[in-house]
N, C-alpha and C positions, 0 to 999 in steps of 0.2 A: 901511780902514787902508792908507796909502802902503807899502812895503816895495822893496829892493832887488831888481834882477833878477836874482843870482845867490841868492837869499833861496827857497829851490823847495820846501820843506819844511814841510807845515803840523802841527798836532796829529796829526791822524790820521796821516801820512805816519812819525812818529816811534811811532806807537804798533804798526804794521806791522812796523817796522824791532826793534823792542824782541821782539815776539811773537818774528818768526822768528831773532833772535841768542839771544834765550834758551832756545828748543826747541834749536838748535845747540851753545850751553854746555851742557845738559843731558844730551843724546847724547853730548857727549865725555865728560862727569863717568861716565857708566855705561860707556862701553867704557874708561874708564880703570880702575874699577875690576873691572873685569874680564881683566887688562890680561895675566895670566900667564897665562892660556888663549887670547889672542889672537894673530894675528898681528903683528910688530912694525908692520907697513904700516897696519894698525890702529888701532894705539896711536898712532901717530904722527896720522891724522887724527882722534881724538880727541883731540890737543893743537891742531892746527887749530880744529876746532870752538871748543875752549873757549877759543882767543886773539877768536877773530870774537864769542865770548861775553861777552866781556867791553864790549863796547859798550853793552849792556842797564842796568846798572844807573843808569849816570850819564844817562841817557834818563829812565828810570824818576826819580829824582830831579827831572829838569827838568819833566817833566809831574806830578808831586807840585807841586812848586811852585806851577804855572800853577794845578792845581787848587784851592790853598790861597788863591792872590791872587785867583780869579777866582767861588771858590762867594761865593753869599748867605747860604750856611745852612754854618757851618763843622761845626759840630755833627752835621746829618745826611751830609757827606761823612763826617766820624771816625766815624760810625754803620756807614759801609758799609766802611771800614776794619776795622772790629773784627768786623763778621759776616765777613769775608776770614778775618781773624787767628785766630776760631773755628774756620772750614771747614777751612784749614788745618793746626792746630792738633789737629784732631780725625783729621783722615787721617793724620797723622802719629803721635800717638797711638797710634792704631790700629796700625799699621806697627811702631811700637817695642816695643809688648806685645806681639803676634799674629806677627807673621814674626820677633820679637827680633832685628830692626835698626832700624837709623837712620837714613833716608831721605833728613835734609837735617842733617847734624853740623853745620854751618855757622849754622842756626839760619832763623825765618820771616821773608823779607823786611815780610809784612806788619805781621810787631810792629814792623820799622825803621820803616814809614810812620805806622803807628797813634802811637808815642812821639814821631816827630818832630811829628804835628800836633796833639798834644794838647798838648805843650811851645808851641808857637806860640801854640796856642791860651789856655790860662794865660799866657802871657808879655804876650799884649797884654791881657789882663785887667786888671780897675783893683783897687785893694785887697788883702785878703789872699789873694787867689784868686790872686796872681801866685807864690804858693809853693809853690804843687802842681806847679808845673814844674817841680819834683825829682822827682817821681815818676817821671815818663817817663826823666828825664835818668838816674836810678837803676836804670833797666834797662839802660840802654843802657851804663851803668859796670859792673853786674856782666855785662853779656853780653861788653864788652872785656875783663875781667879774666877772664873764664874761654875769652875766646881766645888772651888769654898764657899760662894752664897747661894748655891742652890744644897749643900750641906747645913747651912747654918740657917734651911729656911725661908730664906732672902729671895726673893724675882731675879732671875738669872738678868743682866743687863744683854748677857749675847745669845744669839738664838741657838737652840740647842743644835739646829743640823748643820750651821756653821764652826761647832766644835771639834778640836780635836780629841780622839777617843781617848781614853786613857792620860790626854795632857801631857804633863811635867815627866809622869811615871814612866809612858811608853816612849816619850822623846828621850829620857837618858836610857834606856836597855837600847832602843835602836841606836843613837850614838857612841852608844860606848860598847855596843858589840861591834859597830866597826870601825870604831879606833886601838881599839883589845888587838886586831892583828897589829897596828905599825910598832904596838909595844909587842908582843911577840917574835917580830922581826928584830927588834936592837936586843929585845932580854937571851932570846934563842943566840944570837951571833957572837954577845959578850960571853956567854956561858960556854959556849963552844970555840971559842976564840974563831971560828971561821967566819968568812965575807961572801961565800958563792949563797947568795941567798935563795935563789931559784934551786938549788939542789936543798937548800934545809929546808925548806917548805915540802917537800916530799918524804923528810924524814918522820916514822911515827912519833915519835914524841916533839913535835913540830905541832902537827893536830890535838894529841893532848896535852901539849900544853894552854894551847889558845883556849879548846874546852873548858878547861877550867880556870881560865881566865874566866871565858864568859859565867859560868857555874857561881862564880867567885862574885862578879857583876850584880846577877840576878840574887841572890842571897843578903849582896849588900842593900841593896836599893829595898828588897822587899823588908827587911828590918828594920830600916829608917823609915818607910812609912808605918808600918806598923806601928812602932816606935811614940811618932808623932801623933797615931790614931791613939793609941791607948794616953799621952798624956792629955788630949782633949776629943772627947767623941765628936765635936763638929768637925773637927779639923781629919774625923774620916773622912776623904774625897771618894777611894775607891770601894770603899766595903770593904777592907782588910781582913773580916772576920771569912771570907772568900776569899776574897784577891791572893791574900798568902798562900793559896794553896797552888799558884801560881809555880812555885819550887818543886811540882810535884817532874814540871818539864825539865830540870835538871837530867834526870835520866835520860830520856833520850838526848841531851844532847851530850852528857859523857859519852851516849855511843857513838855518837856521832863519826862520821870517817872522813868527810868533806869532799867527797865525789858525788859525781852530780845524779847518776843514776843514768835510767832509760829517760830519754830527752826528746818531747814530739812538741811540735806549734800546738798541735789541737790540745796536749796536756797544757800547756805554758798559759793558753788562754781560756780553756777549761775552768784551769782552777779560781783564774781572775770573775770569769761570769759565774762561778756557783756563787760569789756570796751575794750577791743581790739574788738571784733566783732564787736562792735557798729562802730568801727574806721574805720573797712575796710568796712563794708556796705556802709557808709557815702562816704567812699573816693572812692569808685568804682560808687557808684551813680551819683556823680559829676563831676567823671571825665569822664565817659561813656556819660555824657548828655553834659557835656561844658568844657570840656578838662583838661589841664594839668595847672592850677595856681601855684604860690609857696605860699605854703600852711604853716601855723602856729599858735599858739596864747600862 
């Protein structure tokens, strides 16, 4: 595949970049909440942390993507999705009963990815199997609606670790980062008057363009909530006054080249068990040194 030379970013390189901003978001979510027994000095680079933490999910989104356009077997990815969603699901579980807290209030990125690909997945289905893409889309509406009344206050009606992370927000950037190729594919072919599309997908500006499509995505979405936050502060869901700094991932993905990189099992499923382990080291480390907070973000 041709690519740009400022283009220095491959899968893996994004998948590095995701790991260590999200251990970074996470550390700051824990001395934040630990925030009145801390130093202010502290506290403050626990809000550092979590702005550099915010680069992670719209990453995470894009390599969703690639994985949904690029498996053979969609079914055995959403396979490896929902064992995530379970492992997940169950540590946290655990957590909520046993220490009676709440480890991730914000809810399991993996139900975002698991609803987003099963919705795709139904969606391009033929027949009446294209209806079940409520289902997914039905989590992801009550997981938004119960981050407007735990915003406004209100007792969440759904439990927080059957949430989808990010909701509304992170089901359109995964959605729409991989429907951005099939418009790529018709806008690249009219502009170019060609049909070999397996040859224009190799071309560089093939890759940049899709880039900033996505780029384009992400800036949209993040200034509609915003948007929505500043005309009413309940109807912040995400913390905007963070969340935005979410555009800082633009960068890497204008570098972006769309090759996959050095490729091993042990990495593929490396990076799937660091985010629980990352969670329980974190949360044994903090709770061993400074107790039991109610814990979330």
């Amino acid at each position: 595949m041709q690519r740009a030379k400022y283009q220095i970013f491959n899968t893996l390189s994004l998948k590095i970049i995701v790991l260590v901003t999200m251990t970074l978001d996470h550390i700051g979510a824990f001395l934040q909440h630990y925030s009145s027994s801390l130093d202010p000095n502290v506290v403050f680079a626990g809000d550092i942390f979590r702005i550099f933490g915010r680069i992670a999910f719209p990453l995470v989104a894009l390599l969703f993507a690639e994985a949904m356009r690029h498996t053979h077997d969609k079914e055995h990815y959403m396979s490896r999705l929902g064992l995530m969603t379970v492992m997940v699901l169950a540590f946290e579980i655990g957590i909520y009963y046993g220490a009676n807290t709440s480890l991730m209030d914000t809810g399991n990125i993996f139900i975002t990815l698991l609803c987003s690909a099963s919705f795709i997945y139904f969606y391009e289905s033929k027949g009446a199997k294209q209806f079940l893409a409520l289902i997914p889309f039905a989590v992801i509406i009550l997981s938004f609606i119960s981050d407007i009344y735990l915003r406004a206050g209100i007792e969440p009606f759904y439990p927080s670790y059957l949430k989808a992370q990010f909701s509304l927000y992170g089901f359109i950037l995964c959605i729409g980062f991989y429907f951005a190729y099939h418009f790529s594919d018709q806008r690249v072919m009219n502009l170019t008057g060609r049909n070999d599309l397996a040859s224009l997908r190799s071309e560089p500006y093939y890759r940049s363009f899709t880039n900033i499509l996505w780029i384009a995505l992400l800036t949209l979405v993040t200034i509609i909530f915003w948007l929505i936050s500043y005309i009413d502060v309940k109807a912040d869901m995400y913390n905007n006054a963070v969340q935005s700094y979410a555009m800082l991932a633009v960068i890497p993905i204008f570098l972006y080249n769309g090759e996959k990189g050095y490729q091993k099992k042990i990495i593929q499923y490396g990076c799937y068990l660091y985010y629980p382990l990352h969670l329980l080291i974190l949360f044994l480390a903090f709770y061993l040194s400074m107790g039991l907070p109610h814990i979330g973000w």
